[in-house]
N, C-alpha and C positions, 0 to 999 in steps of 0.2 A: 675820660671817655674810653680810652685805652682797656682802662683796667676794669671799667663797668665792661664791656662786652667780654673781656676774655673771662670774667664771672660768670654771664651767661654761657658763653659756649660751655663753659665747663661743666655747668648742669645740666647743658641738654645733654650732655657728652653720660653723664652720670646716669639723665635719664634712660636714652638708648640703651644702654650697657645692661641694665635691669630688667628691657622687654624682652620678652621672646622673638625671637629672631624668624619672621615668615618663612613656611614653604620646606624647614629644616624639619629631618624626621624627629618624632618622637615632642613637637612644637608644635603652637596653635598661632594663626596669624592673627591681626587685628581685629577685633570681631567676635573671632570666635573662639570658643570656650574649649578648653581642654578638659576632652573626660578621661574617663579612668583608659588604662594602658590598655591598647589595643582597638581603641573605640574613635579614634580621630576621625579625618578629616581623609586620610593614609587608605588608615583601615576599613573605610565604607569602598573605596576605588577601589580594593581588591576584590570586595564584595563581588564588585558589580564587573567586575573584569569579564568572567563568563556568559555573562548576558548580553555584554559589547559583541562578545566573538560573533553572536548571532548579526551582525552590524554587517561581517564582511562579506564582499562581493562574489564569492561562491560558495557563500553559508548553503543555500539550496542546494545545491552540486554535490556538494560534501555530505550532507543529511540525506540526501535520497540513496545517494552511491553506498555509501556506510551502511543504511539503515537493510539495503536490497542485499546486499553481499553477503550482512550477518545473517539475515534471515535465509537465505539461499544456501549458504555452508550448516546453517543449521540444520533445516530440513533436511539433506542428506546426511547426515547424522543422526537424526533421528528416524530416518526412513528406515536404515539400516537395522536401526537399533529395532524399531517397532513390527520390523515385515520378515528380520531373520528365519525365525518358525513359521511363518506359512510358508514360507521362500521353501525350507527348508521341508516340510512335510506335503506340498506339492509340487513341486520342480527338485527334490535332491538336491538342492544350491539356498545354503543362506545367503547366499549374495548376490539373488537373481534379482529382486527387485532394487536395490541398491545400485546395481550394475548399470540397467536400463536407467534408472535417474541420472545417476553420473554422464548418459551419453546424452539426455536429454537438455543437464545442464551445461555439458562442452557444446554443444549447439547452442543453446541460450545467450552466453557468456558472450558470443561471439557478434548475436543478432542485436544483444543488450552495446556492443561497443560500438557496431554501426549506425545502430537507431541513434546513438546520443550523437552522431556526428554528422545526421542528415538536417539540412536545415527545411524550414518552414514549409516553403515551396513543394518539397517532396512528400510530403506527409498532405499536404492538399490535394497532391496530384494521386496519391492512391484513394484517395476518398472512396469515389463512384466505383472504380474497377474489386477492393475490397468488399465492399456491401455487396454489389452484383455475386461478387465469387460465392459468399456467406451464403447467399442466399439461394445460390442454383446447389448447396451442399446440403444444407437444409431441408431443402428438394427434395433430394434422393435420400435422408433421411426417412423423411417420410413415406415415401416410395414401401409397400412390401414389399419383402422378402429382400432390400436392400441395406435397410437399418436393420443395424442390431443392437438388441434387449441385452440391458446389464443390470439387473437388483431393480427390476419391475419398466426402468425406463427405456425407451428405447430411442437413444440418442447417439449412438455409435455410427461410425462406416470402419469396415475392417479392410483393409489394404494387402494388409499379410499375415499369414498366423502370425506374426508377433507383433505388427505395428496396425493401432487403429486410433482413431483421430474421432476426437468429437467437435464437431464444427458448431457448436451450441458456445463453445468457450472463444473463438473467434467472433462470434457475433457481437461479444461485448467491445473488443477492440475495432470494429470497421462501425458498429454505430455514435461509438466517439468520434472516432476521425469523420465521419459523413453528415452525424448531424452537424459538429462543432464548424464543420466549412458551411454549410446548408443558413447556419445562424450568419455565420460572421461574412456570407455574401449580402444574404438579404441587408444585414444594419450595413454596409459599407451603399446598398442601392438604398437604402432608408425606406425600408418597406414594415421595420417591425413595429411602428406606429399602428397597426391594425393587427386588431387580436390574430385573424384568421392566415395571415403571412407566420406565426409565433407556431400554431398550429400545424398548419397544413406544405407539404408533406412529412414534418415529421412526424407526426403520431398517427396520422395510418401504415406509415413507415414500421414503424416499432410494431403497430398492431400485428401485419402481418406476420412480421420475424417470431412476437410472440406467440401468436397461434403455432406458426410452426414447430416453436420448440414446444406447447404444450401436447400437440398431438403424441409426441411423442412422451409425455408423464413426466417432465421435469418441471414441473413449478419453482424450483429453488433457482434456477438460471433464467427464468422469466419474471421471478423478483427481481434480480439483480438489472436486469434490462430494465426493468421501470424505473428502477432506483436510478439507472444513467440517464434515463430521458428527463426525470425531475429535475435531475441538478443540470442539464444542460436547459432546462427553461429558465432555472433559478436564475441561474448567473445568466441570461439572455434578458431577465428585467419583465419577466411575464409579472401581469397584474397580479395582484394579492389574491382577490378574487376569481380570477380566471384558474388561477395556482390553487386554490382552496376547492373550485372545483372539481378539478380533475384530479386532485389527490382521493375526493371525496370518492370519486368515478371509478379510481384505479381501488381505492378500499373495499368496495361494493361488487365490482369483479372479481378479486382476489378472496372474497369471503364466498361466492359464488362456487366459483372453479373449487377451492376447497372443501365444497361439502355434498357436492353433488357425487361425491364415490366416498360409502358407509367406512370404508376398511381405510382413505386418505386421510376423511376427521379422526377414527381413532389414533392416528399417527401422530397427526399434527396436534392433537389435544392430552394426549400420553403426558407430553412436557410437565403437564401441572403437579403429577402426582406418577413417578414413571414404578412405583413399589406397589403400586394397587394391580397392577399386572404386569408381572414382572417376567413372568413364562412367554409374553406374547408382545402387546406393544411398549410396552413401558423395556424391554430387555437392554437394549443396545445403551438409550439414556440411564439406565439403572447402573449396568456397567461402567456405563463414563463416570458418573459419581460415586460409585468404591474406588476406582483408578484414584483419581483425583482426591480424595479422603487417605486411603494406603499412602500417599507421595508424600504429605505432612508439611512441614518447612521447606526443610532438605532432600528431598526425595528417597528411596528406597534405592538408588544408584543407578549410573548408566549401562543401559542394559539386563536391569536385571527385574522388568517388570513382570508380576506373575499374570496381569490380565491380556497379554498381547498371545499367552499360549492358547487361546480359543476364546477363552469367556468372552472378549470384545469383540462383536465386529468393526471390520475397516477400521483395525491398527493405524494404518499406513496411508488413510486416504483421509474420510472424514473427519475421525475422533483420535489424531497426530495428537490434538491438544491433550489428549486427557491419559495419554503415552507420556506425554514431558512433564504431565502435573506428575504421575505416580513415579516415575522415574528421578526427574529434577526440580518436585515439587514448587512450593510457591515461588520458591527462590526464581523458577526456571520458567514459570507460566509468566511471571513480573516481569521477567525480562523480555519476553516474546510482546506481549503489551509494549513493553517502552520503546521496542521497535516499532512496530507496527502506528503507535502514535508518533514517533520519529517521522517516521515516511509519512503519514497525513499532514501533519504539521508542514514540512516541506515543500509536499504538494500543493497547498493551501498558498503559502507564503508564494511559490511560482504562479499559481494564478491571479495571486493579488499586488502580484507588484509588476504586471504585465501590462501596457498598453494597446498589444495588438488582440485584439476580439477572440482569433483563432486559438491563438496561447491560450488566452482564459480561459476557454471554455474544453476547450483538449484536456488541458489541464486539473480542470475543478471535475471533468467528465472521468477522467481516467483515477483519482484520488477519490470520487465516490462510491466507483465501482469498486476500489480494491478494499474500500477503508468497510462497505456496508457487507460484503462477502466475508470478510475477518471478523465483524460482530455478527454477523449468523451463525457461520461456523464456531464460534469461540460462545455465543448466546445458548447452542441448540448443547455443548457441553457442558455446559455450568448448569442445567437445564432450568434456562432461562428463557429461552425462544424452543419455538417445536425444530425438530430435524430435518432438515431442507435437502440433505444430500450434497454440501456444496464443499470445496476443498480450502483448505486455508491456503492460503496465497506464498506462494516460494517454499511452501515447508511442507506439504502435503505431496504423496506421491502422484505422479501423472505430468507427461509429457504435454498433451493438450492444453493444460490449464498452463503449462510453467512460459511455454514459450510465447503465447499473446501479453501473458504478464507483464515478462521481460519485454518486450518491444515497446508497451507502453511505457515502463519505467523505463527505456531508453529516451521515451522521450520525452518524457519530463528533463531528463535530464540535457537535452538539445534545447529545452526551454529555458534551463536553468542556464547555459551557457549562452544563450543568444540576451540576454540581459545586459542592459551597455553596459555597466559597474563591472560585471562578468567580463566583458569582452575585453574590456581596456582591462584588467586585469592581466587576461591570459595573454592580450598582447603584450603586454609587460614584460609577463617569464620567460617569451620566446626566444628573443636574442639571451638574456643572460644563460639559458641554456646551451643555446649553438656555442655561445664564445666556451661558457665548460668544457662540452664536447670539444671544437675547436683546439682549445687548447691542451686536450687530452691528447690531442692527434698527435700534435706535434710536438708533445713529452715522448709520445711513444717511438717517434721517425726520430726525436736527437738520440734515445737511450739504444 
């Protein structure tokens, strides 16, 4: 008996020794089949390693923050680059427009680090007194002889010869934060079981705001205002049909408002064909598509575009994009994209892993606004949409537009850190930080 078993063991011994060994690199365990080198078991985990990162608990934080920064050091870089020559052939200063963005973004940077660190409560509580402000600015927009006209619109209040504010670009920040409280009281009273609670005050809400800015001739910022009030029904759970209507409603106005002034259609329909008059309405989108054609791959180099000397207008404000196509061609337009879907993607992902009402909808409010102004702006250059007049978001010059930006992308980002996963996170680093510090202190008091 002795000698039968230590015969077995010896062959399982034999056996073992000949299998591959589980879990060992460059090895297949039980089961599974070893393919060629590099293809395991191993090498699909690293695959997917990347895709995990998005798993961690201030993936949002980090993609918004990242995606806001690039694009915000961009655009001053390309402001510079795009507005040197006018800078310089009306103000004597190529570094007049550059200058004023730089102060506009050291304010920004500042409003961008405290918005990310106000919590919930505080962004509720500006709701009402924001809208009211908007709205008595508005006002006096409208008011003659108090607004002032800039390239047909007159959407302006000028302050001082050098600083003037368009409160048309604030309106899109105080109707996120007002309707998004206005939704997320009502569903907490459980009233959005009736269409007319979904409705009512917010779209006469909105009505009014947009009448006011169209009095003034900007339809491209009264796009965007209806584009925020959709997505705040969306993500509020309005019916199919009730949402099917009033898209229907807002189509039928908007083709309206657009064609009742002869010289608006030829603007807004120019897009289709901008070489069939190219002296007149087709000029500006004709120009953005030589820029963007000249730029190639690679671009023709930074700085050294030949259409920012006159032939384009608004280098520096609307048609930035078709500056970085001829300049940093595709390479450089691709990357502006991958930003700007970075930050949606982000935004998206904070309003959908949200359980409080407010967040979501702040949230999905403030990501629709920035993400449908980028595809107008970035549409009406590639001339794919007509020309709305509207600025691309962090990379276009102007004060007005950059700084309600930044507040809302502040608060995404206070959204992105009030996340439990987020919070027990950042509580995590806290001590291990202090003890660093801590212990820095007192290397430096024994040395």
């Amino acid at each position: 008996m002795a000698a039968g078993s230590a015969t077995v063991r010896t062959e399982r011994q034999s056996r073992s020794a000949t299998r591959p060994a589980a879990g060992r690199p460059g090895t297949a365990g039980p089961g599974v089949r070893a393919g060629p080198a590099g293809r395991g078991p191993l090498a699909r985990i690293r695959l997917l390693a990347p895709i995990r990162l998005l798993d961690r608990p201030l993936t949002s934080y980090y993609l918004v923050l990242g995606a806001t920064l690039l694009l915000t050091m961009l655009g001053l870089v390309m402001v510079l680059s795009a507005s040197s020559i006018r800078g310089l052939r009306w103000f004597s200063d190529s570094f007049y427009f550059v200058d004023k963005q730089a102060i506009w973004v050291g304010i920004g940077l500042p409003i961008l680090w405290v918005a990310s660190r106000l919590p919930v409560r505080a962004y509720r509580a500006l709701a009402y007194p924001l809208l009211l402000g908007t709205l008595g600015l508005l006002v006096l927009v409208a008011v003659p002889g108090l607004g002032h006209e800039v390239n047909g619109n007159r959407n302006w209040l000028v302050l001082t010869d050098s600083i003037r504010i368009q409160p048309a670009e604030f309106a899109k920040l105080a109707l996120v934060i007002w309707g998004a409280d206005l939704i997320a009281r009502k569903q907490s009273l459980k009233l959005l079981g009736r269409v007319r609670h979904l409705f009512v005050p917010l779209v006469p809400a909105v009505l009014v705001i947009v009448g006011l800015v169209l009095i003034g001739g900007d339809l491209g910022t009264a796009v965007i205002l209806v584009a925020v009030l959709l997505a705040l029904l969306w993500f509020a759970g309005t019916p199919i049909r009730f949402f099917a209507l009033l898209v229907t409603g807002t189509a039928l106005a908007a083709t309206y408002f657009a064609t009742i002034d002869g010289e608006r259609v030829s603007r807004l329909t120019a897009f289709r064909d901008p070489f069939a008059d190219m002296l007149d309405t087709g000029y500006q989108a004709g120009q953005g598509l030589y820029a963007l054609a000249s730029g190639g791959v690679f671009g023709v180099g930074l700085g050294a575009s030949r259409q920012k000397w006159g032939a384009l207008p608004e280098p520096h404000t609307d048609f930035i994009f078709a500056i970085i196509g001829e300049e940093l061609g595709l390479v450089g337009t691709l990357v502006v994209l991958a930003l700007v879907v970075t930050l949606a993607y982000g935004g998206m992902r904070i309003a959908l892993r949200t359980s409080d009402p407010f967040v979501r909808l702040a949230a999905a409010g403030i990501t629709s606004w920035l993400m449908v102004q980028s595809v107008v702006n970035i549409g009406a250059v590639l001339g794919l949409l007509p020309i709305a007049g509207l600025p691309l978001p962090l990379v276009s010059y102007g004060g007005s537009a950059l700084l309600p930006t930044l507040f809302g992308l502040g608060m995404l980002l206070s959204f992105a850190r009030a996340e439990p996963d987020a919070r027990a996170a950042l509580a995590a680093r806290r001590p291990g930080r202090l003890r660093r510090l801590a212990g820095r202190l007192r290397g430096a008091r024994a040395g």
